[in-house]
Each structure stands twice: as structure tokens, then as C-alpha cells.
C-alpha positions in Angstrom: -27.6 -53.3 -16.8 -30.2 -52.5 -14.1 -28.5 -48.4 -14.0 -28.9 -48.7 -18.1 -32.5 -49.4 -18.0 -33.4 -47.0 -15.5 -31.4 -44.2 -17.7 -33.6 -45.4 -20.9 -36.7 -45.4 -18.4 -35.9 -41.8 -17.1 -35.5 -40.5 -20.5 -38.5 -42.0 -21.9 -40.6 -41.1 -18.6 -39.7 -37.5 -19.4 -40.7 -37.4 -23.1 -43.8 -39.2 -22.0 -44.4 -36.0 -19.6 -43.8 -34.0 -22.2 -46.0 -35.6 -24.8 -48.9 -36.2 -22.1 -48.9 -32.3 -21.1 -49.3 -31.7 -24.9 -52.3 -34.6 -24.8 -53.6 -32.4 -22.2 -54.1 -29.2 -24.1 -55.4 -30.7 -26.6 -56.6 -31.9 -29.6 -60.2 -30.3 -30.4 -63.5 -32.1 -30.8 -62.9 -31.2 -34.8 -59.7 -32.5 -35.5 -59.5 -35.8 -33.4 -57.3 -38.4 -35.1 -56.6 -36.5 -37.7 -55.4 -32.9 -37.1 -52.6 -31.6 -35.3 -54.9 -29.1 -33.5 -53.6 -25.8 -32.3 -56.7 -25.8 -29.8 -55.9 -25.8 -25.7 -59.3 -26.8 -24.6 -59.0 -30.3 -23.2 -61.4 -33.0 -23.6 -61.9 -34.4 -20.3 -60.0 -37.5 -19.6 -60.8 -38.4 -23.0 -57.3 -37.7 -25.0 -55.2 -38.0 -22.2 -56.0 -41.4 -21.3 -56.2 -42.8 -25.0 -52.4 -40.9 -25.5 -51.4 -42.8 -22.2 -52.5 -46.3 -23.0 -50.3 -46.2 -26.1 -47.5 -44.8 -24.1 -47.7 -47.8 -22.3 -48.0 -50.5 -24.6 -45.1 -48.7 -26.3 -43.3 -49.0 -23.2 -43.5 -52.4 -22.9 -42.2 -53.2 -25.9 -38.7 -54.3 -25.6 -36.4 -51.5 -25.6 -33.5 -53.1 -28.1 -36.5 -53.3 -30.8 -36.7 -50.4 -33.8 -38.8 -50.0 -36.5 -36.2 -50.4 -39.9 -36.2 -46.8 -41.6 -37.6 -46.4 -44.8 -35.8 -45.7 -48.0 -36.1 -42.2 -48.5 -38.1 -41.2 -51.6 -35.9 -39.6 -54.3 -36.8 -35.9 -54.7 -37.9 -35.2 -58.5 -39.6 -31.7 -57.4 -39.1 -29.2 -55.0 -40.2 -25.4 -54.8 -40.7 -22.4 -52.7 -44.1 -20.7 -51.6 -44.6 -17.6 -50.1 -47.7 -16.5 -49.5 -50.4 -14.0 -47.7 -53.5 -13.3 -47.0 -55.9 -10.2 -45.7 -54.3 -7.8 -47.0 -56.5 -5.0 -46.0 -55.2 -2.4 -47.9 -52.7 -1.7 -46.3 -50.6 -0.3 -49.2 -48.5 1.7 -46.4 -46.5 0.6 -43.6 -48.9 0.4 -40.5 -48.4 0.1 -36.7 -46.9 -2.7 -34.5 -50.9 -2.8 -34.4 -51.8 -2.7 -37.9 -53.0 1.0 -37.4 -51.6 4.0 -39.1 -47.6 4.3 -38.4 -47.3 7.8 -37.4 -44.2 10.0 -38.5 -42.3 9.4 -35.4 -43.1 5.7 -35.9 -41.6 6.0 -39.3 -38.4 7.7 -38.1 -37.3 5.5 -35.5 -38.2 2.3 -37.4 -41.5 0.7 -35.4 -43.3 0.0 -38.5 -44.6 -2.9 -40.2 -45.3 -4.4 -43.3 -46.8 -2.5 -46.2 -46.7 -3.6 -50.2 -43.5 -2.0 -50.7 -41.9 -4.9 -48.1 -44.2 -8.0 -49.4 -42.4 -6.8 -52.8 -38.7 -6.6 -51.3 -39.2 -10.1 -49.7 -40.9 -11.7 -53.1 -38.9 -10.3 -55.1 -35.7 -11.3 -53.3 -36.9 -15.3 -53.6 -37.3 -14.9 -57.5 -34.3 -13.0 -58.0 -32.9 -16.2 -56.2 -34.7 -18.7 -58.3 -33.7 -16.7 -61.5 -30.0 -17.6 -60.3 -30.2 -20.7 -60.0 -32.2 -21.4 -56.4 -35.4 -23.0 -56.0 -38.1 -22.1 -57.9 -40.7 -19.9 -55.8 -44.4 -19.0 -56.2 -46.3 -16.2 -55.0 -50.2 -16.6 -53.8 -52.3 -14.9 -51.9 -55.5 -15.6 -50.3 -58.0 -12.9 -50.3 -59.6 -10.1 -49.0 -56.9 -7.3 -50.3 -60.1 -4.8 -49.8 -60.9 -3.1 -47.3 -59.2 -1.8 -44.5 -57.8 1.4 -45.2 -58.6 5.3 -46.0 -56.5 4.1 -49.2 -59.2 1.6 -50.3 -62.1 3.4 -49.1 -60.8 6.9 -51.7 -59.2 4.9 -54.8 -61.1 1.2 -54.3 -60.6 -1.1 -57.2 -58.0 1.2 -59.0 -55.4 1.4 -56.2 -56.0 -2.4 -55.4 -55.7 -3.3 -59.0 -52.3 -1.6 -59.1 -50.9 -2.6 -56.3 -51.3 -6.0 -56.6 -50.2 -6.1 -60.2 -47.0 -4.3 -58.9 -46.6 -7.4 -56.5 -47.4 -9.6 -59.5 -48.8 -12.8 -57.4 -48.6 -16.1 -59.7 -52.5 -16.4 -58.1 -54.8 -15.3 -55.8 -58.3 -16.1 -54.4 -60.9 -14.2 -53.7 -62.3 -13.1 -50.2 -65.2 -12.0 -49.2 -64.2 -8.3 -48.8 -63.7 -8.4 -52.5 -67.4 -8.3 -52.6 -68.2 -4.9 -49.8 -68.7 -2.7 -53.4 -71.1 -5.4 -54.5 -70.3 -6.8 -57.8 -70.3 -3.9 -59.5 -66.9 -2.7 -57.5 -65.6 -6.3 -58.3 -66.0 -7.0 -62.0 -63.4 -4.2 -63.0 -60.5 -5.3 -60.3 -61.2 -8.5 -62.1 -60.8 -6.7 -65.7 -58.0 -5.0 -64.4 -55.6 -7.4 -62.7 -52.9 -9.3 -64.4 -53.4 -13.0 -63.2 -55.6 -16.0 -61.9 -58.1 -14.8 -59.2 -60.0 -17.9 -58.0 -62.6 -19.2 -56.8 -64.6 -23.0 -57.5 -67.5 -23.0 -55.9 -69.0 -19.9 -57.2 -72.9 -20.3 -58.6 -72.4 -17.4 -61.2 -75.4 -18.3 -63.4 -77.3 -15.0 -61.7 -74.6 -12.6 -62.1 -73.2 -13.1 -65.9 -71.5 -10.2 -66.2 -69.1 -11.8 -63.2 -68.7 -14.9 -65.2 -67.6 -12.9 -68.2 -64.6 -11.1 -66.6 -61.3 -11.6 -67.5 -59.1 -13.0 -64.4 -61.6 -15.5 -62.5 -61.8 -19.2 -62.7 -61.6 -22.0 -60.7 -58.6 -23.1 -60.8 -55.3 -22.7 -62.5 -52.0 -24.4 -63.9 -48.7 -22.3 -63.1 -45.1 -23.6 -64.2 -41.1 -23.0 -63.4 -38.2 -24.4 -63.8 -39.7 -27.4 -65.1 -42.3 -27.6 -61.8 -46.0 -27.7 -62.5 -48.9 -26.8 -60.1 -52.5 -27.0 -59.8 -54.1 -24.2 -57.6 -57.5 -24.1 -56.8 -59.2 -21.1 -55.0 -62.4 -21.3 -52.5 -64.2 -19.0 -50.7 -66.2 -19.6 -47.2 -70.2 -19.7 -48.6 -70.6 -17.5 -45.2 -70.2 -14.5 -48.1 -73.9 -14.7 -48.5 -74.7 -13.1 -45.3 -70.9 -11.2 -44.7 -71.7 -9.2 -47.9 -74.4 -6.7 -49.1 -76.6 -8.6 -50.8 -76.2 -10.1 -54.3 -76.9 -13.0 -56.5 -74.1 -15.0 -56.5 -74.7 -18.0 -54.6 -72.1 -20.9 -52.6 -71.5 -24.1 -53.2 -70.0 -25.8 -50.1 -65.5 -26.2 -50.5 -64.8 -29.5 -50.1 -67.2 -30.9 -52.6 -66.1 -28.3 -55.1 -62.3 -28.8 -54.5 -62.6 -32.5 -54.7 -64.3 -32.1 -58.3 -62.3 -28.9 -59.5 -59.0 -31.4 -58.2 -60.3 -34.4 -60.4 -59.8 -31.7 -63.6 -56.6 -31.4 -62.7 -55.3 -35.0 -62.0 -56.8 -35.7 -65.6 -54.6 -33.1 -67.4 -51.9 -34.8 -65.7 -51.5 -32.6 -62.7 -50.0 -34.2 -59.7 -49.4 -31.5 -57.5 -52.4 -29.9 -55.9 -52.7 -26.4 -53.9 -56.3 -25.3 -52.4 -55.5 -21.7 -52.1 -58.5 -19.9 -50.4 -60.7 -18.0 -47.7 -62.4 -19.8 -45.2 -60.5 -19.3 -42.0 -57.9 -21.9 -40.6 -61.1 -24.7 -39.3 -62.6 -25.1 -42.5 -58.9 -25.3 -44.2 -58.4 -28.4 -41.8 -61.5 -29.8 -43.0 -60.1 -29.1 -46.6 -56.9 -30.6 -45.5 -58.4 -34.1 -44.2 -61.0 -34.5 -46.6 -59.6 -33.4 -50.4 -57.6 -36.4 -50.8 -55.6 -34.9 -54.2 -55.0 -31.6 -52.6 -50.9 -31.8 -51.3 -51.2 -28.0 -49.6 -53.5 -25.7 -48.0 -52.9 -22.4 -48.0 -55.9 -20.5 -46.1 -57.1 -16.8 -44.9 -60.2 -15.1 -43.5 -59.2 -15.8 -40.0 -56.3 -13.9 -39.9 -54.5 -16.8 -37.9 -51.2 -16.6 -37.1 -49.4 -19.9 -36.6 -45.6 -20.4 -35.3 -44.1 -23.5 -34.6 -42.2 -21.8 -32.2 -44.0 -20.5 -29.8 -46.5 -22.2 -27.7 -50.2 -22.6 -28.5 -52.5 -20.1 -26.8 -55.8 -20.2 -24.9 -58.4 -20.0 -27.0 -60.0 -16.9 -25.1 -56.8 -15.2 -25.7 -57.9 -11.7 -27.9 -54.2 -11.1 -28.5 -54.9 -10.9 -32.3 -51.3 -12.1 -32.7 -51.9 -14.8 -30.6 -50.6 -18.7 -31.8 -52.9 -20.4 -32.9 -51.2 -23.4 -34.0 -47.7 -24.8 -35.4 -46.9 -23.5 -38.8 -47.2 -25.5 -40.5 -50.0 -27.4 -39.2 -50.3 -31.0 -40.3 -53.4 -32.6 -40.9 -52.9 -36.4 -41.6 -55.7 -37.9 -44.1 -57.5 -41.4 -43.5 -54.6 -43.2 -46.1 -52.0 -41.4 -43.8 -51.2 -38.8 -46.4 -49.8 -35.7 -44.9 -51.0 -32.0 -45.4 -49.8 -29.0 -44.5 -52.0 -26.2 -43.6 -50.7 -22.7 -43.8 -52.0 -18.8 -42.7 -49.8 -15.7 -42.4 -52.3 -13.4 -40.0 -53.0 -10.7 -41.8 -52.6 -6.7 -42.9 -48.8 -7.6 -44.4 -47.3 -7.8 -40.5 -46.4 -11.0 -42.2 -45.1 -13.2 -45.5 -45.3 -17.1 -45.1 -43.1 -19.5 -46.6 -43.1 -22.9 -47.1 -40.4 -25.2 -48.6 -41.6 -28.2 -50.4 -40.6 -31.7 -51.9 -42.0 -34.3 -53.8 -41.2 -37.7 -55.4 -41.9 -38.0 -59.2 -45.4 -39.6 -58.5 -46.5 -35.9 -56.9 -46.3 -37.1 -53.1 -45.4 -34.5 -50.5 -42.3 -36.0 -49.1 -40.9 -33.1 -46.7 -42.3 -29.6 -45.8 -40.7 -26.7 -43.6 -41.6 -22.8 -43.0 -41.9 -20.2 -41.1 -43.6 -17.0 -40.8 -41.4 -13.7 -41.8 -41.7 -10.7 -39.7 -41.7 -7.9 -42.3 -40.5 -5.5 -39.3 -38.3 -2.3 -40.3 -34.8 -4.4 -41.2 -36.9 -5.5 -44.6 -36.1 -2.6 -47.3 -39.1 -1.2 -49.0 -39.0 -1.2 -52.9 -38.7 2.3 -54.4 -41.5 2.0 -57.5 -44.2 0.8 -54.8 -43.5 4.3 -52.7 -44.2 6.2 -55.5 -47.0 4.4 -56.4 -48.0 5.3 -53.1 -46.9 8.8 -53.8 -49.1 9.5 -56.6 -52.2 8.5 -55.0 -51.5 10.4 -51.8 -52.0 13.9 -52.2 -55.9 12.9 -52.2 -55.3 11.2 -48.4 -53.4 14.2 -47.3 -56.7 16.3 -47.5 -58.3 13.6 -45.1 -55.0 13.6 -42.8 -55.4 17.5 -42.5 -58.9 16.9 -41.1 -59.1 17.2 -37.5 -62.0 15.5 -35.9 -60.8 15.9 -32.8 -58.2 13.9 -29.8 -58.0 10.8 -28.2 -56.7 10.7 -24.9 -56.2 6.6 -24.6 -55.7 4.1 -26.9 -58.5 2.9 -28.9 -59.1 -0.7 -29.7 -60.6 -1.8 -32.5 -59.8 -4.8 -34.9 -59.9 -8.5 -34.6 -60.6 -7.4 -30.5 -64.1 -6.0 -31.3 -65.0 -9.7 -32.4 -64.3 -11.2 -28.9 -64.9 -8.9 -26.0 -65.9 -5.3 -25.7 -63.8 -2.6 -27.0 -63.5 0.9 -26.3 -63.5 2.1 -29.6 -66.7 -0.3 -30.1 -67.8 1.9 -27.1 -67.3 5.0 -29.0 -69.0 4.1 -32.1 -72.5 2.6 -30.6 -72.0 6.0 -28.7 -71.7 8.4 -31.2 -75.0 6.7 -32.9 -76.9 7.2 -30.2 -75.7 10.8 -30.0 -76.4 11.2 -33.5 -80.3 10.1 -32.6 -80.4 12.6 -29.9 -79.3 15.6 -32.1 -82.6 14.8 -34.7 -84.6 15.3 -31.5 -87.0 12.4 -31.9 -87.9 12.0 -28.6 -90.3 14.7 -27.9 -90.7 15.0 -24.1 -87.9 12.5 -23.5 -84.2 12.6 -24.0 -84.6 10.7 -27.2 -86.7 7.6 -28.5 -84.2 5.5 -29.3 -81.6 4.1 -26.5 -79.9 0.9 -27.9 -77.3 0.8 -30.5 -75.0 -2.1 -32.1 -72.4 -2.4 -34.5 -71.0 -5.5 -35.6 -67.5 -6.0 -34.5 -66.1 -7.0 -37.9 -67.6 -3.4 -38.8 -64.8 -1.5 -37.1 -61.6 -2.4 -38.8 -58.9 -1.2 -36.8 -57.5 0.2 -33.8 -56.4 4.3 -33.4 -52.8 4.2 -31.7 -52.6 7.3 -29.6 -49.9 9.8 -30.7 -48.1 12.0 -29.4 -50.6 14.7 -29.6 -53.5 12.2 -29.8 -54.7 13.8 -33.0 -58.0 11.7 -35.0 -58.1 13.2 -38.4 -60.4 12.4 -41.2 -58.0 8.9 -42.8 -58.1 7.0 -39.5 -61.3 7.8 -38.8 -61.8 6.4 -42.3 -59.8 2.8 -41.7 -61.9 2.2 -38.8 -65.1 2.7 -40.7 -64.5 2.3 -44.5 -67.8 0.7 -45.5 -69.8 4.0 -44.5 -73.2 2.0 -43.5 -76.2 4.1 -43.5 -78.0 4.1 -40.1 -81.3 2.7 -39.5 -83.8 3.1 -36.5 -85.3 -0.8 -36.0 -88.3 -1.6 -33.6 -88.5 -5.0 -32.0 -89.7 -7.0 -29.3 -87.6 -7.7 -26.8 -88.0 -11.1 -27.3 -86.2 -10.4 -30.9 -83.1 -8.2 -28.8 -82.7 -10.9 -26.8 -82.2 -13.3 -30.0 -80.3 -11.5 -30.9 -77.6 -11.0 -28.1 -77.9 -14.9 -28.0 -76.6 -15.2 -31.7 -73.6 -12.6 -31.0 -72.9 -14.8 -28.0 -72.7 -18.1 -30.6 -70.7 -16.1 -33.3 -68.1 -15.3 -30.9 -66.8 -18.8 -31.1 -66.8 -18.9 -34.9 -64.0 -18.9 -37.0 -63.4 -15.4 -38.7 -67.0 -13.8 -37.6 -66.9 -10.4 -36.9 -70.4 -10.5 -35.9 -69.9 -10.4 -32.2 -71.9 -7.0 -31.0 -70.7 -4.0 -29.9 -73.0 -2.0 -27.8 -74.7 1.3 -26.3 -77.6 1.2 -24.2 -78.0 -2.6 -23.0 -75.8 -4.3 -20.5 -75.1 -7.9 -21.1 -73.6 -11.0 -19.4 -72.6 -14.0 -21.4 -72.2 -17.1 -19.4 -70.6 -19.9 -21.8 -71.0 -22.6 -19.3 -74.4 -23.2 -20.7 -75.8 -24.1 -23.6 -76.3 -22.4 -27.2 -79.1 -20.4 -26.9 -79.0 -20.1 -23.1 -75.8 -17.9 -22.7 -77.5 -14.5 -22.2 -77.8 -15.0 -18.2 -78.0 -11.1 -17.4 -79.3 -8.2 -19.8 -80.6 -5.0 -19.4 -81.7 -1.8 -21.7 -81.5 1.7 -21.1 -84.7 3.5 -20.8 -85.7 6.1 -23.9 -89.1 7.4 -22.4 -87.8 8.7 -19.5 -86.9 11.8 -17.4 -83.4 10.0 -15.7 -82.3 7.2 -17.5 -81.8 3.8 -16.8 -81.0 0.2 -17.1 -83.8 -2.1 -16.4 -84.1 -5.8 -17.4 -85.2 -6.4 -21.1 -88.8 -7.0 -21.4 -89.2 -9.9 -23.9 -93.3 -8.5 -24.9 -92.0 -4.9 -24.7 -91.0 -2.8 -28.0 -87.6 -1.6 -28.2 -86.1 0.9 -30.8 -82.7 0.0 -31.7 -80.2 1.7 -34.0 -78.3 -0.2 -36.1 -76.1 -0.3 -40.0 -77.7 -1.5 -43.0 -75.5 -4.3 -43.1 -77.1 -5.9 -40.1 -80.7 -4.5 -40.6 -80.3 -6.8 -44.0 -79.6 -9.4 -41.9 -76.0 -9.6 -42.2 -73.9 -11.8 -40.1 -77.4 -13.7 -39.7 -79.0 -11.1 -37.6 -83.0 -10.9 -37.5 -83.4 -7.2 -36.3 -87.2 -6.6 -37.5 -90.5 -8.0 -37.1 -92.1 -9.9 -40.0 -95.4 -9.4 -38.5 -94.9 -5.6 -38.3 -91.2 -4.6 -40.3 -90.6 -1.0 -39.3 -87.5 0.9 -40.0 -86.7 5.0 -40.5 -83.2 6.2 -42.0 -81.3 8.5 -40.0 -79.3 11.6 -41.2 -76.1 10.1 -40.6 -73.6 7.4 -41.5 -71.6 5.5 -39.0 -68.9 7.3 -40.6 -70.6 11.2 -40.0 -72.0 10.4 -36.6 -68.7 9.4 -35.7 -66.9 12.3 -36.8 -69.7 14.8 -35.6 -69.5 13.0 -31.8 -65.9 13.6 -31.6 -66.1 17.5 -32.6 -68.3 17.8 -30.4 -66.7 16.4 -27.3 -63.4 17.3 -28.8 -61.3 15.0 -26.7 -62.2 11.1 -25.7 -61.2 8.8 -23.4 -63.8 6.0 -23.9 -63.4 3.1 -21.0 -64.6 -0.7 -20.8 -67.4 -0.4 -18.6 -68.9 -4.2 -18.5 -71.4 -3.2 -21.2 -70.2 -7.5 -21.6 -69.2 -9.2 -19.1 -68.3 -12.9 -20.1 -67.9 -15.9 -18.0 -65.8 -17.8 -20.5 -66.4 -22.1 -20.2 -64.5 -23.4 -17.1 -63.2 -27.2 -17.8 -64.1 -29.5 -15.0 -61.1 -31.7 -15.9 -58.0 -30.9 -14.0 -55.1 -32.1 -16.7 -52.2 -32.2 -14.3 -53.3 -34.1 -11.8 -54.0 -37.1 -14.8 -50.7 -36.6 -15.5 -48.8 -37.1 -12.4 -51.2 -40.3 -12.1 -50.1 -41.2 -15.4 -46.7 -40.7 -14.9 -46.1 -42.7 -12.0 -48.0 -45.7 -14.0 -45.2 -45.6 -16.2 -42.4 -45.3 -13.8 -43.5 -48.3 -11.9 -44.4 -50.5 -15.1 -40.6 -50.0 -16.2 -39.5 -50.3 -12.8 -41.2 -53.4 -12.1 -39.9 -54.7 -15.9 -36.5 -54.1 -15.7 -35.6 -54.3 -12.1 
């Protein structure tokens, strides 16, 4: 007997490790109790030692007892979602890294994604459904602008077709939808062939928004007998992620809860929040929208994978796992929600498999991300779409700017850590400065540059030949922001390296800065608002330049887009007191393109423009759990012995 309890003590002993180790990479300050939280940063002591206390009194327990199993719940509904989100244009197959998939790429089968495979895949499910499977809806969450030479040329009209080709039962909308202002919005929304939604829009500014034909609030979709309610959001952050417009933001969950109240009175039972506010706020959703049964999310580009393991939070792998999909969040009344994301630029197509009991509860859930790699076929019609919009492209492909030597970074990167392509950009504006000769005597009057990391969309793969024609070029900087030469204090520049320092831990904010002409250290073991430990700015009025520390009473001339002169991403990059700002000649776009003729070939480098000092835990996890684990050894030993 004594040999049987030590077998049942050994094997629980090593599930307690198990689940301990996970208490020790997690959960997050934001989802405690509540979320199953795909975060690795520990709370010191805190989780570990609640999680072992009820290991222990569950230990204790006698081991014969079992909780009786409940009667399963008969199933009355169950369905298929598949679903995606960021879209970003891609309308052709891209890159392993979401780039441009280059000819050789093509032929021996390393590319991803693209409409034509989210339209294999979808329509595959419904041909299945038609035929007797389970019935299968198609949403999508946002931000299909944006991205791409393709949207940046055809905008609306390409998107529009595209998308109708795919035929989603709904969408919502994201807050790329909105980089042509309304007026580039309201005829996608004439255009498209079903639901785009969004609840907590303030439209009473912007009629002629209100009086399109596709958007609303929320919508009622039903097969095979199976009715849903789907309600769209979008993060308020639009407001200052935009250009600036009049429509204003209502915060989610109070909308949701109020659109999901509608619903339930029409007799609704099953509720979807289908939206783009990144994967945090759709946790929030999750836990606090007590009708809503799913959450299917974007904006963050998150990928989530049950199975792999979590990563580090200051891992900038932009594939990197964020958390199981599905995630569970578990509401106050114990009611389970599943919380869904699919990354982004069609890499990938989530699905979720569903039941419910006649009353509308979620009873069981599965999924799993699908890799649309190069064994998913592409569908014929949506290449010859492509087809007859790209004779237009081709005139940008056959435009050589000039070649890259390395491989330039750009993306979801740019938002965490320096990039090199960030490098090149803030480069080429200052470049751009110095060839309008400004700075009389000096080398020029203007030194400092940013770019918003969210401004530079994706990465340049280096080819075979290295060639950077006019189309990449293009994807990296589709919005075209005119240039502005700002003058503030250095009080203000400071301010603003502290805010890129706080945006970097956001969800989904692409306002982390890139950077020419100042040198920066971030040091997140301190404070908001006290992370900028280090920076310096490179001298304009003078014969040799250099770095010296930023003087917080001395003037500064920065160059920097529209979007953040507007105050975009929340920036404050004038002076009320004394505004001053002069347009320069070039876009981001031009200055780009004339910097690389010029130096004809590039090999741009991280040079610690940042250097961070990411947060070091003082906790050490394992040695709590050894402690821990020899507690529970010698409480059973001493039980059963």
C-alpha cells in the first residue's frame, strides 16, 4: 500500500512541477483570476505561492475521493469559424516574411499566403458544409488596407474586389480602413457585398459615413438552421492612429454590452464580438461582455498556438507565441470564452470548432491556426483578378531605385527595437534636408529625424541580385507622408523619446521611434516617464558633427511625417508657445527613393541609435519551485508513510 501511494505521490509531484513552472511564467497583472494569460513575466512570489497553497490543500485531500462528472450537455448547435485579420493587402503571395515573394521564391514553393489561398481554404469548409459537414462562417477582423504597392495604386477598388471575391459572412473595420480619411472609406463601404461593423462609432459628425451601405453595428447571419449575432468594435486609439477626422470612439465594452442586449432581445443566443483592438483589450472583452460566447480579435497581429510554448515578451520575432489558441478567459459566473487572432498579412487562416446546448451556452471549443504555406492550392479566378490589375505594378517593378546588400527589416520589428531599414529611412530624410541646402555655412540645419515604426510596413528580403525597385519601395512606405521641419525645445525631444519608450509596451502601437541624429538609451527598470537614462543629438551648426547630450532649454530642428507632426500616435512635436513648421520638397516616399539612387547600393547596420535595458525580474522562479516541491514531497510522505 505504502509503494501505491508513493506511485500516486510521484505522479502528482510531477504534474505539480509542471503546473508550478507554468505558475511561474505567469499570469499577467491584467488577467489575474480570470485569463489564461499568454504573458511570461512573473509576478514575484505572488502567483507561485497562491498556485502552491492549493496544490497542497488539494493534496491532502484523500486520494480515493473524485468529484462525480457532470452530465454532458446535449449539443443542439455546432458550427465552424474561420477567420482572419490584417490583411494588409496582401492580394499576392508574400515572403516567409510577409515581403514580396520573389520569382525564385515562387518556383521552388517558399511562399505564403495571399487571397487566392484564404479562398482555397474557405471555400473548401463550405463546399464541406454544402455536403453535409458543419456549417462554417467566414469573418474577418480588419485592417485589409494598407500594406502593399497593390493598395497604395488601386486602394478601395482592388480591396473592394478582392474581398467580395472571398465573400466573408462579416467583417469589422480597422483602423487602416481610415489612412484615405473617410473619403477613401465611404465607397469600399458602397462597394462591398456584406456587413462591415463596427458599435461604438460616434457618426453624428460624418453623415455621409452613416449613410453608406454595408456598415452597422452588428449583424444576424444564419445556416443550416444555426443563428449568430456578430458584433464589430474598433480600438478608440483610431483617433490618434489616423489622419484626422470627425468620427469619434466610444469605449468597446460598454458598447458591446449594449449592442449584445439588441441581440438577446431578438432572440439571439449566440454572441460573437468580432473586432480590432489587439489581443489585451479582446481579454478585457472576453471577461467583461457577459452575452458575448466568442472573441475573435486583430490589430495586434498576435499569433497564438496551443502548441508551442509561450514566448518572452521582449521577443521581436513577429511570429512569436503569444498565447494558447484558443485562449480562454473565464468570466466572474465561470462562463468560458475563447479568444482568437490569426497574426496577420494571410501567413494564416484560424479555425475554431464550436458547440452549444439549446439555451446558447458554449459547451466545447477547439482550433488551430492553418499555415497557408505552398501545399494550399491557389484559386484560379483570384490570379486573374490579380492579373488584371497588374500590368499597372509592373511599371513600378521595372523601377530600379537601386540594391540592397543585406536584409532590411522592417514590420512589426520597427515597433520594438531599432531596425535597419528604420535606419535607412530617418536617413534618407535627413539627406533629403541636406540636398535643399538649408544650412548656410553648416552641413545643414536640421540633424534629427523620426519615423514612427508602424510607418514602415514591411521588411525588403534580399534577392538574389538585391534589386529595390519602385513596388517594394512602395509596401514599405504606402501612406506617402509629407515631410515637415519641426522646432522644439529639447525639453519637448526629450518628451518625446519618453512617450516612444511607453508605447513600446502597448498593444498594437507602432509608435515606437525610429531615428537619425539622436542616440538613445531606454532603461525599463525605472519608471514611466524616467526611462530615457542616456540621449544625445547630433550637432547641425557645426563644422565636424557630433553627438552631444540633449539640452532640455536648447532649440532643436527635427524632421518628421505629417502624421506625427499632427500629433499622431500621441506625439507633441511643436511648441504652443511658438508652433513653427516648414514643408520640405520631399515625401518619405521620394527622399527614400532619391537616397538610394544616389548611394546606389546599401547595407544599413544597427548601430545602438537604441540601446534598451529591457526590465530584469528580481524573483528567481526556480528556486520557489524546488522549495515548493520538496513541501509537497514531504507532506505526502509524511501522510502516507
Amino acid at each position: 500500500m505504502v509503494f501505491g501511494f508513493m506511485f500516486s505521490a510521484i505522479k502528482v509531484l510531477a504534474l505539480s512541477a509542471n503546473l508550478v513552472g507554468q505558475l511561474a511564467r505567469g499570469p499577467c497583472d491584467e488577467c489575474i483570476d480570470s485569463v489564461h494569460c499568454s504573458s511570461t513575466k512573473m509576478l514575484p512570489g505572488r502567483s507561485i505561492l497562491v498556485g502552491s497553497c492549493c496544490l497542497l490543500a488539494l493534496l491532502l485531500i484523500h486520494p480515493a475521493q473524485s468529484n462525480p462528472i457532470a452530465p454532458r450537455a446535449e449539443v443542439a448547435a455546432e458550427f465552424i469559424i474561420l477567420h482572419n485579420n490584417d490583411m494588409h493587402a496582401r492580394f499576392e503571395q508574400t515572403s516567409v516574411t510577409s515581403g514580396t515573394c520573389s520569382k525564385e521564391e515562387a518556383n521552388t514553393d517558399q511562399c505564403y499566403g495571399g487571397f487566392a489561398r484564404v479562398a482555397y481554404e474557405v471555400r473548401k469548409y463550405r463546399k464541406e458544409a454544402e455536403e453535409g459537414g458543419k456549417p462554417v462562417f467566414y469573418l474577418n477582423a480588419g485592417d485589409t488596407y494598407t500594406g502593399t504597392a497593390w493598395f497604395t495604386v488601386f486602394k478601395d477598388n482592388i480591396t473592394s474586389a478582392f474581398l467580395n471575391k472571398l465573400s466573408p459572412d462579416a467583417i469589422s473595420l480597422g483602423n487602416h480602413e481610415f489612412d484615405q480619411n473617410v473619403e477613401g472609406l465611404v465607397p469600399f463601404l458602397n462597394a462591398v457585398e456584406f456587413p462591415v461593423l463596427a458599435c461604438n462609432l460616434n457618426l453624428t459628425d460624418v453623415p455621409e459615413l452613416a449613410a453608406t451601405k454595408q456598415l452597422a453595428n452588428s449583424t444576424i447571419i444564419e445556416k443550416n438552421g444555426v443563428k449568430i449575432g456578430v458584433i464589430g468594435y474598433l480600438t478608440p486609439d483610431t483617433k490618434v492612429l489616423a489622419f484626422r477626422n470627425k468620427v469619434e470612439y466610444e469605449e468597446e465594452i460598454v458598447s458591446i454590452n449594449a449592442e449584445a442586449e439588441k441581440l438577446k432581445a431578438q432572440g439571439i443566443n449566440i454572441i460573437i464580438a468580432l473586432g480590432h483592438s489587439g489581443y489585451q483589450k479582446d481579454q478585457e472583452i472576453a471577461k467583461n461582455c457577459p452575452e458575448v460566447d466568442i472573441v475573435i480579435g486583430g490589430h495586434s497581429h498576435t499569433f497564438l498556438d496551443a502548441s508551442q510554448p509561450v514566448a518572452d515578451p521582449t521577443d521581436s520575432d513577429p511570429e512569436a507565441v503569444r498565447g494558447p489558441y484558443p485562449t480562454t478567459v473565464v468570466q466572474a459566473s465561470g462562463k468560458k470564452v475563447p479568444v482568437v487572432q490569426a497574426y496577420a498579412y494571410t501567413k494564416y487562416l484560424g479555425k475554431i470548432h464550436v458547440q452549444f446546448d439549446a439555451e446558447g451556452n458554449l459547451i466545447e471549443f477547439d482550433g488551430a491556426p492553418i499555415l497557408l504555406n505552398a501545399s494550399i492550392a491557389q484559386e484560379q479566378d483570384l490570379l486573374d483578378l490579380l492579373d488584371e490589375y497588374r500590368p499597372k505594378l509592373e511599371e513600378l517593378e521595372n523601377m530600379i531605385l537601386g540594391y540592397t546588400k543585406v536584409f532590411l527589416e522592417g514590420g512589426n520589428i520597427c515597433r520594438m527595437r531599432e531596425c535597419n531599414l528604420g535606419n535607412l529611412v530617418t536617413d534618407a530624410m535627413i539627406y533629403s534636408r541636406v540636398l535643399e541646402n538649408k544650412g548656410g555655412e553648416f552641413w545643414t540645419d536640421t540633424a534629427i529625424a523620426f519615423m514612427q515604426g508602424g510607418g514602415i510596413r514591411s521588411s525588403i528580403d534580399k534577392k538574389a541580385d538585391g534589386v529595390i525597385n519602385g513596388a517594394t519601395l512602395l509596401a514599405v512606405l504606402p501612406f506617402e507622408n509629407n515631410l515637415y521641419v519641426t522646432r522644439i525645445l529639447g525639453s519637448t525631444l526629450l518628451a518625446a523619446l519618453e512617450h516612444s519608450a511607453a508605447v513600446r509596451l502597448q498593444d498594437s502601437n507602432g509608435g515606437f521611434l525610429q531615428m537619425s541624429g539622436v542616440r538613445a538609451v531606454y532603461n525599463y527598470n525605472n519608471e514611466q516617464g524616467k526611462r530615457v537614462v542616456s540621449a544625445q543629438a547630433l550637432c547641425a551648426s557645426c563644422s565636424v558633427p557630433t553627438y552631444k547630450s540633449i539640452n532640455e532649454t536648447a532649440l532643436y530642428q527635427v524632421i518628421v511625417p505629417q502624421f506625427l507632426l499632427e500629433g499622431g500616435d500621441g506625439y507633441t512635436l511643436t511648441e504652443e508657445s511658438n508652433p513653427y513648421s516648414e514643408s520640405m520638397q520631399r515625401n518619405d516616399l521620394n527622399a527614400t527613393m532619391e537616397y538610394l539612387k544616389q548611394r546606389h547600393f546599401v547595407y544599413p547596420e544597427i548601430e545602438e541609435r537604441i540601446v534598451i535595458h529591457e526590465k530584469v525580474d528580481t524573483g528567481s522562479a526556480s528556486g520557489i519551485v524546488a522549495s515548493i516541491s520538496l513541501l509537497l514531497l514531504s507532506s505526502l510522505l509524511t501522510r502516507f508513510i
